[in-house]
C-alpha positions as CSV (number, residue, x, y, z in Angstrom):
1,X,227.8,12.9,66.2
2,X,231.4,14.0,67.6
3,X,232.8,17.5,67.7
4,X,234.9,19.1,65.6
5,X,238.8,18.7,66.6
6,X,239.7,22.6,66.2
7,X,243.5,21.7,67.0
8,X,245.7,25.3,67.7
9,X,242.3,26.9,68.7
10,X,243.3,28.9,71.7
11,X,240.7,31.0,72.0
12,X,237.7,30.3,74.7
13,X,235.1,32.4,73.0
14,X,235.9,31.0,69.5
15,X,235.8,27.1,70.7
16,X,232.6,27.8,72.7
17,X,230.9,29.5,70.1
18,X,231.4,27.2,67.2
19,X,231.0,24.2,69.2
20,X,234.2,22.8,68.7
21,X,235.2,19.9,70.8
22,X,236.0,21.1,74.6
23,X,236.8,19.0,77.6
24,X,235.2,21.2,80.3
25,X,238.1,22.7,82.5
26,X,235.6,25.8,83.9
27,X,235.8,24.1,87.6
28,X,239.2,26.0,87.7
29,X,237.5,29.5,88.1
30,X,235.9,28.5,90.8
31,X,239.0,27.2,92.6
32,X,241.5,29.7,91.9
33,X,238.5,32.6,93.2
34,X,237.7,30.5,96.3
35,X,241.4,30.1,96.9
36,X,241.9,33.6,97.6
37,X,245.3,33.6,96.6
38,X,246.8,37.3,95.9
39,X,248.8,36.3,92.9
40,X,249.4,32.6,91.7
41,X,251.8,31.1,89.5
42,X,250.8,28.4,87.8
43,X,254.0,26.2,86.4
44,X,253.3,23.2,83.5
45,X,254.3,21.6,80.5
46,X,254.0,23.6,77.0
47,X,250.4,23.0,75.1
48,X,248.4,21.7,78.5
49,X,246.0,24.3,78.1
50,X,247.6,27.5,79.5
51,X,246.6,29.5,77.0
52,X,242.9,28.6,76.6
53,X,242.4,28.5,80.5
54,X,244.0,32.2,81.2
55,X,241.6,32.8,78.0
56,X,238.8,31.2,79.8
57,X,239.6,33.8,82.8
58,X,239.7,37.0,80.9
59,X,236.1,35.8,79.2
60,X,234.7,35.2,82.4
61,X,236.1,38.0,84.8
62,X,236.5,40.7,81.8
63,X,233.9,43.6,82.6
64,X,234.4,43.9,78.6
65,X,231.7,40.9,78.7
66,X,229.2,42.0,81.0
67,X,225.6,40.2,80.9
68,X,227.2,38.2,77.9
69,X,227.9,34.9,79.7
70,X,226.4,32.8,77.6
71,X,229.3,30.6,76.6
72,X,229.3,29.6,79.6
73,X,225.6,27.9,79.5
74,X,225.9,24.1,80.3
75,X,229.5,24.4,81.9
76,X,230.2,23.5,85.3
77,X,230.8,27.2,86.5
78,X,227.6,28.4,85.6
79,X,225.7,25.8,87.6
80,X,226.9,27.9,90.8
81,X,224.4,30.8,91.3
82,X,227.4,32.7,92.8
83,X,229.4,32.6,89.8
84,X,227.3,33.8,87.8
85,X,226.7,36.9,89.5
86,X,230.8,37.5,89.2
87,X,230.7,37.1,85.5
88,X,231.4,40.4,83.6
89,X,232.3,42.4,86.9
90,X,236.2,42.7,86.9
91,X,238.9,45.3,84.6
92,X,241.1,42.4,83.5
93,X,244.3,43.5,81.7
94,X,245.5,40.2,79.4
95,X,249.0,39.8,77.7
96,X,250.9,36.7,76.7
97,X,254.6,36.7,76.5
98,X,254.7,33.5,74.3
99,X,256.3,35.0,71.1
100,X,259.4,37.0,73.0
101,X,261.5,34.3,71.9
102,X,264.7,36.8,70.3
103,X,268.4,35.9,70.1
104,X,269.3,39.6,71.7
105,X,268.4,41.4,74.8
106,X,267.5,44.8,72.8
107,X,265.0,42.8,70.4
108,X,263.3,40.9,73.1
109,X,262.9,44.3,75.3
110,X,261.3,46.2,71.9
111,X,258.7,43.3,71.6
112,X,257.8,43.5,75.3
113,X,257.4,46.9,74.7
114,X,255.0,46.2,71.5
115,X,253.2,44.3,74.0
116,X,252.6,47.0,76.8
117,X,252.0,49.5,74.1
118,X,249.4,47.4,72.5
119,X,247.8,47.3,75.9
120,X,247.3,50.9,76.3
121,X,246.0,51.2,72.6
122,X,243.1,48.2,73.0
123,X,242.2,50.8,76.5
124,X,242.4,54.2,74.4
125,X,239.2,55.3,75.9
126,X,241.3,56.0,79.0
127,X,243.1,59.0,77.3
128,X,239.6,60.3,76.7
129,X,238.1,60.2,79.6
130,X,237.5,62.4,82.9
131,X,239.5,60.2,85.3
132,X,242.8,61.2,83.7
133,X,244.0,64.5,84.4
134,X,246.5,66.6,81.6
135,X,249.8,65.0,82.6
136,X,248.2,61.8,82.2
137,X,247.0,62.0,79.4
138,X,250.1,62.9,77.7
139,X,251.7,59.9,79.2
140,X,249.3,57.9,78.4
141,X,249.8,58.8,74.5
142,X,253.0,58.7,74.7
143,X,253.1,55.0,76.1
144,X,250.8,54.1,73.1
145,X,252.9,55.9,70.6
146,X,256.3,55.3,71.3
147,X,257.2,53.4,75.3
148,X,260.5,53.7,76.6
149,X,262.9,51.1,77.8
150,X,262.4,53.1,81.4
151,X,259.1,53.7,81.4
152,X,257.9,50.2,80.3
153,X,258.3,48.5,83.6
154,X,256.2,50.9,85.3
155,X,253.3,50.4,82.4
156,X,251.2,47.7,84.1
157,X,251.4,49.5,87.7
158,X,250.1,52.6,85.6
159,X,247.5,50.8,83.4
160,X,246.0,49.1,86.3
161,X,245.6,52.7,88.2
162,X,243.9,54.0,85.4
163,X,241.7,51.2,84.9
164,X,241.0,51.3,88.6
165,X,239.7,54.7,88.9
166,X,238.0,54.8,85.5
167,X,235.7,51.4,86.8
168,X,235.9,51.4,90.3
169,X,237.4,48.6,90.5
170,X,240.6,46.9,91.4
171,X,241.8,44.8,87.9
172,X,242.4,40.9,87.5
173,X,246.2,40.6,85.5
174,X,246.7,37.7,83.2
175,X,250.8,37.1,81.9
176,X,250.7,33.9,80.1
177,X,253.9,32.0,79.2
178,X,255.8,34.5,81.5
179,X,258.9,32.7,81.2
180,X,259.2,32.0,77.6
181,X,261.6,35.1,76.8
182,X,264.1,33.8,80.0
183,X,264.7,30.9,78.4
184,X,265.5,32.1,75.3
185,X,267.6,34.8,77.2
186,X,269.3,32.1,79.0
187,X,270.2,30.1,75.6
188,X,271.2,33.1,74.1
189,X,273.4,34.5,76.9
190,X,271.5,37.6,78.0
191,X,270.0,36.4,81.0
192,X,270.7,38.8,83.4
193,X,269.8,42.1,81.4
194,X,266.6,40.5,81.1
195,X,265.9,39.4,84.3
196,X,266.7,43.5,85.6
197,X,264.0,44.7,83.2
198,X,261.4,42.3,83.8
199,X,261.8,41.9,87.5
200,X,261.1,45.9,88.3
201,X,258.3,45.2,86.0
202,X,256.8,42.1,87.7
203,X,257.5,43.7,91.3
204,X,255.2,47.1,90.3
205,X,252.7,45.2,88.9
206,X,252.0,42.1,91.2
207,X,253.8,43.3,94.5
208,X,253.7,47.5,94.5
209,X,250.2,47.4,93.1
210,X,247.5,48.9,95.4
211,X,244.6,48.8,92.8
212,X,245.2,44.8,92.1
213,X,242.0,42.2,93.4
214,X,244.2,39.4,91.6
215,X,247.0,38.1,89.0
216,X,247.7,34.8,87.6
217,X,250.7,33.7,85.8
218,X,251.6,30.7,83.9
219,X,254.6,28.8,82.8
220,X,257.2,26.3,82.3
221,X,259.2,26.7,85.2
222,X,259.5,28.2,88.8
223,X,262.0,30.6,88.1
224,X,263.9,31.5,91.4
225,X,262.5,34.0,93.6
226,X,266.1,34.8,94.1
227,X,266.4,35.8,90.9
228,X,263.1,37.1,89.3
229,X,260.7,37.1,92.1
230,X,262.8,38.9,94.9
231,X,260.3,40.1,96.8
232,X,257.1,38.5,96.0
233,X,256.6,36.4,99.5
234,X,252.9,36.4,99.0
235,X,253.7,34.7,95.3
236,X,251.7,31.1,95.4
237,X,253.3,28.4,92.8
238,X,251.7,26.1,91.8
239,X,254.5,23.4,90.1
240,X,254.0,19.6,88.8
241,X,254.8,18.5,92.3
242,X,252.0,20.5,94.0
243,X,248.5,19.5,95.0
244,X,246.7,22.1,93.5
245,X,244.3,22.4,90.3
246,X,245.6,18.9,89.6
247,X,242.6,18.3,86.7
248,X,242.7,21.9,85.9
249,X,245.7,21.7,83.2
250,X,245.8,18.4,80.5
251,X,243.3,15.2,80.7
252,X,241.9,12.6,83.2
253,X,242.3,9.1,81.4
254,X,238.3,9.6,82.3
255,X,238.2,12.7,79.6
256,X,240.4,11.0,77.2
257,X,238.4,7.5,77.0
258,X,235.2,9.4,76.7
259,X,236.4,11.6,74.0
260,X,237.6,8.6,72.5
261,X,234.2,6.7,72.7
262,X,232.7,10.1,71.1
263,X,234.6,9.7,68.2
264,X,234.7,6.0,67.5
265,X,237.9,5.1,69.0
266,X,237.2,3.2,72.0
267,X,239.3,0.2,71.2
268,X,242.6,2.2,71.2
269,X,242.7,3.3,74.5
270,X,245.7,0.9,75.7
271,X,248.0,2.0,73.0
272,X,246.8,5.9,73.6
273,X,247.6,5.5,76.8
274,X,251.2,3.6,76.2
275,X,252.2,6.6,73.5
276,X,250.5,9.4,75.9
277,X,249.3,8.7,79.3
278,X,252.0,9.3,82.3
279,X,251.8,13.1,83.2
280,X,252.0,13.5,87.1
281,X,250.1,16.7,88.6
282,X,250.5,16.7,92.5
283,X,248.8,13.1,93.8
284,X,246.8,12.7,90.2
285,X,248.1,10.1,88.1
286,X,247.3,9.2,84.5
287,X,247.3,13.2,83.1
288,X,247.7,13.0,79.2
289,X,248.9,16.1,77.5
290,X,246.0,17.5,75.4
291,X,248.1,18.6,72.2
292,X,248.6,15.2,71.4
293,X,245.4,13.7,72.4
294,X,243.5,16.4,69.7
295,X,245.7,15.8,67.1
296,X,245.3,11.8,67.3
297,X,241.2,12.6,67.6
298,X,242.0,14.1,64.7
299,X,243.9,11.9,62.4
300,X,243.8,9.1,64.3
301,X,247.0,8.1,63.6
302,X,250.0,7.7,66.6
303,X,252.6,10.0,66.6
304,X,254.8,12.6,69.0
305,X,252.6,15.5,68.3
306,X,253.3,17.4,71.9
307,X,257.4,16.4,71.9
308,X,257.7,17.6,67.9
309,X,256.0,21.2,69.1
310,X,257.5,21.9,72.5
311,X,261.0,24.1,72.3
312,X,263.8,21.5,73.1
313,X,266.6,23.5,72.5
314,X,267.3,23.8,75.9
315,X,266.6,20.8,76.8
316,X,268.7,19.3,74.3
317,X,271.7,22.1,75.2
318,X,271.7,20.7,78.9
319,X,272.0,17.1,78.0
320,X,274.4,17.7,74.7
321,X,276.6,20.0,77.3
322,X,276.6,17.9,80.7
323,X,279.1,16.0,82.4
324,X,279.5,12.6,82.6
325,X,277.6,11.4,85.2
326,X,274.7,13.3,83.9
327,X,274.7,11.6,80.5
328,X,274.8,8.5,82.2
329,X,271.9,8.5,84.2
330,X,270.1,9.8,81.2
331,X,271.2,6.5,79.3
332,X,269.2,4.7,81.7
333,X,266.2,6.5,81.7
334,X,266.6,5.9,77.8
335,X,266.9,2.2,78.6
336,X,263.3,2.8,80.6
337,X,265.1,2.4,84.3
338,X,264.1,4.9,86.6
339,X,266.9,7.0,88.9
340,X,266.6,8.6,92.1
341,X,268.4,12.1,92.1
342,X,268.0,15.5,94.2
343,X,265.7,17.6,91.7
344,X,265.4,21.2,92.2
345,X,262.1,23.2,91.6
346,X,263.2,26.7,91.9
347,X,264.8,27.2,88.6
348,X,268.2,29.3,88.8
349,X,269.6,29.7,85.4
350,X,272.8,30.8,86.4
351,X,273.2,27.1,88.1
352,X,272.0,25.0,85.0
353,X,275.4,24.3,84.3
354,X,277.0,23.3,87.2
355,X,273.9,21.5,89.0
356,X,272.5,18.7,87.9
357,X,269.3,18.9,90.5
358,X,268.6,22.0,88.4
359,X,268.6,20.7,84.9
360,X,266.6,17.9,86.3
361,X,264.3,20.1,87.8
362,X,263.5,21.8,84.6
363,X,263.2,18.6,82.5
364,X,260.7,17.7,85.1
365,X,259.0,21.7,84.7
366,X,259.2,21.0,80.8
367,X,257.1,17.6,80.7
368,X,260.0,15.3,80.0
369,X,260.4,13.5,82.9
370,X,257.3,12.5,85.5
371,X,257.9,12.0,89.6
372,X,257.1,8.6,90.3
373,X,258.0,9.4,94.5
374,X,259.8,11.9,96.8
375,X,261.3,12.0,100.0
376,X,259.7,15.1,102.3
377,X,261.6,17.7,103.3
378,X,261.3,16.2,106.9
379,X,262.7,12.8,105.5
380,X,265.8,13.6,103.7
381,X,269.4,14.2,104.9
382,X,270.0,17.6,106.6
383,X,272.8,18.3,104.7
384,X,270.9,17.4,101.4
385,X,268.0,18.0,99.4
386,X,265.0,15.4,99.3
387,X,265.5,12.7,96.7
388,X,262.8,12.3,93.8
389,X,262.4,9.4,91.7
390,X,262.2,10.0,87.8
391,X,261.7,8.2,84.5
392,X,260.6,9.6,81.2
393,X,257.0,10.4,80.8
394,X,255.6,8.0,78.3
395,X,256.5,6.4,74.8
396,X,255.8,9.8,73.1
397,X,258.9,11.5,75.1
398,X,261.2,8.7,75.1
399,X,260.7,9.0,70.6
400,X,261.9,12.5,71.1
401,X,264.5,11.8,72.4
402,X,265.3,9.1,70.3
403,X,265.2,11.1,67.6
404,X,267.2,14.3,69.6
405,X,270.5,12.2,70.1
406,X,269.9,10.8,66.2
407,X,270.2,14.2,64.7
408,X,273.1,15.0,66.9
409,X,274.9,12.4,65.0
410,X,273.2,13.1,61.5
411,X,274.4,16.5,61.8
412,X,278.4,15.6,61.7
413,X,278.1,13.0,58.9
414,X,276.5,10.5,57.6
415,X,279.3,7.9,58.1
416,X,278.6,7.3,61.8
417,X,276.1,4.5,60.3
418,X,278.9,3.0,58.6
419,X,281.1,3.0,61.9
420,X,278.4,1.4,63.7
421,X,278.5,-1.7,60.6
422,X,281.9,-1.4,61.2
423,X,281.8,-2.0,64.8
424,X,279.7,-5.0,64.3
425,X,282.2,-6.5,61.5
426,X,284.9,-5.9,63.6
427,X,286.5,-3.5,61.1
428,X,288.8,-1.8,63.6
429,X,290.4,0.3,60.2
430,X,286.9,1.4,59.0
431,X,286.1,2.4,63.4
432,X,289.2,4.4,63.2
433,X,288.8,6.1,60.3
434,X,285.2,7.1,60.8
435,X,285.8,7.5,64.4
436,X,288.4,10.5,64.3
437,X,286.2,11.6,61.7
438,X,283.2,11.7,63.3
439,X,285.4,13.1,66.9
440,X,286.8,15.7,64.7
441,X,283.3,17.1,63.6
442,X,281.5,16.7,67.0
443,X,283.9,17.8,69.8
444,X,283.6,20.9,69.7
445,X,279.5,20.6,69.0
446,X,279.2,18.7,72.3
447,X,282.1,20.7,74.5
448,X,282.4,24.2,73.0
449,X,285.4,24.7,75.7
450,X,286.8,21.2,75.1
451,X,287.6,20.8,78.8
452,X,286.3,17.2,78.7
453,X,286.3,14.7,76.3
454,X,284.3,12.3,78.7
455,X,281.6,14.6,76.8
456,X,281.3,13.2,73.6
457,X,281.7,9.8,74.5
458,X,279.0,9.3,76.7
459,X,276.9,11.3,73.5
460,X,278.1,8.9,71.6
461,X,277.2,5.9,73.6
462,X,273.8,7.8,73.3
463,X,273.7,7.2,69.5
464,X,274.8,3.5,70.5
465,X,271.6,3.4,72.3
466,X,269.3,4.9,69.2
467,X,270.9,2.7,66.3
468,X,271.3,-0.6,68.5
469,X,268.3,-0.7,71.4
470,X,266.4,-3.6,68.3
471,X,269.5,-6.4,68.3
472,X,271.1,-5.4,72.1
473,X,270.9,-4.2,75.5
474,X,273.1,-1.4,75.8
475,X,274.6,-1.0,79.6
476,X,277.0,1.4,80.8
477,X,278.8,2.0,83.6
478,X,277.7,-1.4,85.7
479,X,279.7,-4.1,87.7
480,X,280.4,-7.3,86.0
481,X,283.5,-9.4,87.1
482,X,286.3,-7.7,89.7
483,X,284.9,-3.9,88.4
484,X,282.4,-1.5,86.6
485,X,283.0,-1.5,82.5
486,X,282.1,1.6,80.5
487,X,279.5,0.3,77.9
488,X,278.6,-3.3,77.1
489,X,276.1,-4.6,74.2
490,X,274.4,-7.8,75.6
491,X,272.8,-9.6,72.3
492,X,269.1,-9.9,71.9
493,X,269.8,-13.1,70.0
494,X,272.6,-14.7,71.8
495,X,272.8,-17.0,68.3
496,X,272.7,-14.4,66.0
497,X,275.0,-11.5,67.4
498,X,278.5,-11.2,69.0
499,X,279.2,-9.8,73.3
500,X,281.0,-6.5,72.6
501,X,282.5,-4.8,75.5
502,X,283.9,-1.2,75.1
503,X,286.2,0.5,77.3
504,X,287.2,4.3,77.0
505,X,290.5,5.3,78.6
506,X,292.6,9.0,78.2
507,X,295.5,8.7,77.0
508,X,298.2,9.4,80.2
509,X,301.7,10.6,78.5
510,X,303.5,9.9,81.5
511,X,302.7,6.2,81.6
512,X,302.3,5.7,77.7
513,X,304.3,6.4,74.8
514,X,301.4,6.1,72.5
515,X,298.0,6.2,71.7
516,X,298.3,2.8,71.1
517,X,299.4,1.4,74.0
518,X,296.5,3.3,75.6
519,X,294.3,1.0,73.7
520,X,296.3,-1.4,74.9
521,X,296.1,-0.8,78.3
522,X,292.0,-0.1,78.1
523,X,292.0,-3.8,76.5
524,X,293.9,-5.5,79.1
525,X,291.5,-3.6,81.6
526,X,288.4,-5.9,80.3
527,X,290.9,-8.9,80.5
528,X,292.3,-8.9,84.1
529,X,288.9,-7.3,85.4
530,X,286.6,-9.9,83.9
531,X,284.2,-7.3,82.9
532,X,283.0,-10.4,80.0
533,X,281.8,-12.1,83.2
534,X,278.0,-10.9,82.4
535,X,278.3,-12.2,79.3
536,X,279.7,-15.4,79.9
537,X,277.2,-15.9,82.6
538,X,274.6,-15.8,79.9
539,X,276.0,-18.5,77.9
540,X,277.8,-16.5,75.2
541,X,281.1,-18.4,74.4
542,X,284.5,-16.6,74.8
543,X,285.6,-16.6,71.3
544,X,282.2,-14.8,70.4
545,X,282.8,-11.7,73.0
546,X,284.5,-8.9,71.0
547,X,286.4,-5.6,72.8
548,X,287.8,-2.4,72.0
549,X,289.5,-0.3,73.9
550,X,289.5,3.0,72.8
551,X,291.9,5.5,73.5
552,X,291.4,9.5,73.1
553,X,293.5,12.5,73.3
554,X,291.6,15.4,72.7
555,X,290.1,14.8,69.3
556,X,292.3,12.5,68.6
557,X,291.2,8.7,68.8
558,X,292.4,5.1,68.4
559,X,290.4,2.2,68.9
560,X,292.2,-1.0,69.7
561,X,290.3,-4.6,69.3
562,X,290.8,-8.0,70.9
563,X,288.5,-11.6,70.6
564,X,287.8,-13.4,73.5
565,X,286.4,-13.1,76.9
566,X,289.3,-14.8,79.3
């Protein structure tokens, strides 16, 4: 008979003990102890078992369990005499940062502090006991009662002395989801007051800290040592790229076919793995994301479980806010091409916006892309970083997306379907219309400083992509004829549906009067270019090639239209 699917369950002890269904991870103790690594850093997707493995450390390590390692009977770790005998035997001090998520510096340093304070209230017994001597025991009350803003990034250096001297024994620190409130920070625009506070409090308690046997950290991202890790050169990170607990974090196609026997789904496992398979860890291939994989045990029914759950804001702010080049490139990995680009692991907020390595870097961090190859460091160009090749992660991902760039559009109004019919008619009135409408709404969405209007258009050559991908191939930006055009819709059904070639242009004062000779000029770019050349090559005839040229001055837009492909 199968398990029960206990989906949201992050609790070790509570899955263990009510036999819920459990893909045993518990080989990951073993390796992070024998590694010896001071402190570790442990970067992955969101819902890839984080939580429930730094939950699985505290209910192994915790001297709060001692001779109660039962739930561990029939798991890999406890075949290992060894292990065993280190179950029960370590302080551990356990805090998750997962629910910092506030619009506001002042907010998000208050629920740290709830946090810390919380800490020294679950360890009250300290303030009791004999170990402590007056002084600190009035600090000690007064960091569960009320913790300062300057005293809270000393409270985990101070917690783990106490704890020290009280068991004789150095302490095991768990942060889970560390960099959950820097992201939010980052979105928000208080980055760098965050990144003060919680910097002085990661260097005392993971650096400074004499009465420390080991800490572990988990995330998204590798946050720059630069910027948050300053000093921590004995820091090991552990990113999607790296070779380490590579089966530690999601599921082997091996776990997820055999919980799909257990529970009468064998003959799904192709179109699991088309909607969920592609993860990359290090050298291991075939990782599925084990959000998703519980919630189809589950209900048995396909859909994007782990993209509808994760936080997307940013990733949807970094794409709705790049440049031009960086909207293209994300087209094609829409269209299911791959790209080779410089990615850049080391997260630096401050840089999202002008580098593009960066905000590919942490779409690779956040799950949404997977490394298919990379060039060593000893193979690329000295005067560049090594080149990685990327495409999206798996069906699931792609459907986010999808449905990201849709509500972009649904937002603004619900006419942009209608300028889409419109295009297809040929209704160059209606396109206009709806156009300027649509321009007028979403400028300022996709460019708050309306520096360039490139912006918008390459968004909306993303919604092209959403409403159209069934009856065309949309391309951008490739060479057909004597140049490269900007977008062109190549017809599933050559008999059913027109060529249509669109070319964006700015409108240039100095060498035209109007708007519309902008069009003009944008059209008469397709013509003596050839860029129908593609489509003529297929066999579409030039009377059934349409083009626009549109022209655009800020939010202002005309759209120009012209039959045949001469």
């Amino acid at each position: 008979m199968a398990r029960t699917v206990a989906v949201g369950i992050q609790d070790f002890s509570a899955v263990m003990e009510r036999d819920y269904f459990y893909v045993d991870k518990t080989d990951f103790i073993r390796e992070w102890w024998d590694s010896g690594d001071s402190v570790t850093l442990v970067a992955r997707p969101r819902r890839f078992g984080k939580t429930l493995n730094l939950s699985m450390l505290e209910r192994f390590f915790s001297l709060k369990y001692e001779g109660d390692g039962a739930v561990f009977e029939g798991l890999s770790i406890w075949e290992d005499e060894k292990y065993r005998g280190l179950q029960g035997t370590y302080p551990v001090i356990s805090l998750s940062f997962a629910n910092v998520k506030e619009r506001d510096f002042k907010t998000a340093c208050y629920r740290i502090r709830q946090l810390l304070m919380k800490l020294f209230e679950q360890n009250r017994f300290l303030e009791e006991s004999s170990v402590l001597s007056d002084a600190e025991k009035a600090y000690y009350g007064r960091m569960c009662a009320g913790m300062s803003v300057e005293e809270a990034p000393m409270a985990l250096y101070q917690l783990s002395d106490y704890l020290c001297r009280f068991y004789g024994k150095k302490v095991v620190i768990l942060l889970d989801e560390y960099d959950t409130p820097m992201q939010e920070a980052y979105v928000h625009g208080y980055w760098e007051e965050l990144v003060f506070f919680t910097r002085s409090m990661f260097h005392a308690a993971f650096k400074a800290n004499p009465w420390l046997e080991r800490g572990m950290l988990t995330g998204i991202t590798q946050i720059s040592k630069e910027s948050m890790f300053s000093d921590l050169n004995h820091l090991k990170v552990v990113t999607a790229t790296s070779g380490k607990y590579e089966e530690a974090f999601g599921f082997t196609e091996q776990e997820v076919f055999a919980a799909l026997e257990e529970f009468g789904l064998g003959d799904e496992k192709e179109k699991v793995k088309f909607w969920y398979d592609g993860f990359v860890f290090g050298n291991h291939t075939d990782i599925y994301n084990p959000w998703s994989i519980l919630n189809f045990l589950d209900t048995g029914k396909y859909g994007a479980y782990w993209a509808n759950t994760s936080a997307n804001s940013l990733a949807g702010k970094l794409i709705q806010e790049g440049g031009r080049r960086l909207k293209v490139s994300f087209e094609k990995l829409l269209a299911g091409e791959r790209m080779k680009c410089p990615v850049e692991e080391q997260i630096v907020y401050s840089q999202l916006e002008q580098s593009e390595a960066a905000v590919w870097g942490l779409l690779v961090a956040g799950g949404y892309l997977k490394v298919l190859g990379y060039e060593r460091m000893d193979e690329a160009k000295a005067c560049g970083s090594p080149m990685y090749e990327l495409t999206l992660t798996n069906n699931e991902t792609k459907s986010m997306f999808y449905t990201m760039v849709q509500g972009w559009f649904a937002r603004v109004d619900s006419d942009y379907s209608d300028f889409i019919q419109a295009l297809l008619m040929g209704d160059v009135w209606a396109m206009n219309e709806y156009m300027n409408r649509v321009a007028l709404g979403t400028f300022s969405f996709f460019d708050k400083n309306g520096r360039e209007p490139e912006r918008f258009y390459h968004g909306f050559v993303l919604g092209l992509i959403v409403e159209l991908e069934g009856r065309y191939l949309v391309r951008s930006n490739r060479e057909s004829g004597f140049g490269r055009y900007d977008v062109m819709l190549m017809p599933r059904e050559p008999g059913k549906d027109d060529g249509i070639i669109l070319e964006f242009k700015v409108h240039n004062f100095r060498q035209e009067g109007s708007m519309q000779e902008t069009a003009k000029a944008a059209l008469l770019q397709i013509k003596e270019k050839r860029y129908a050349e593609e489509l003529l090559e297929c066999g579409l005839p030039p009377e059934r090639i349409q083009m626009y040229g549109f022209a655009f001055r800020g939010k202002e837009v005309w759209i120009g239209r012209a039959g045949g492909g001469g």
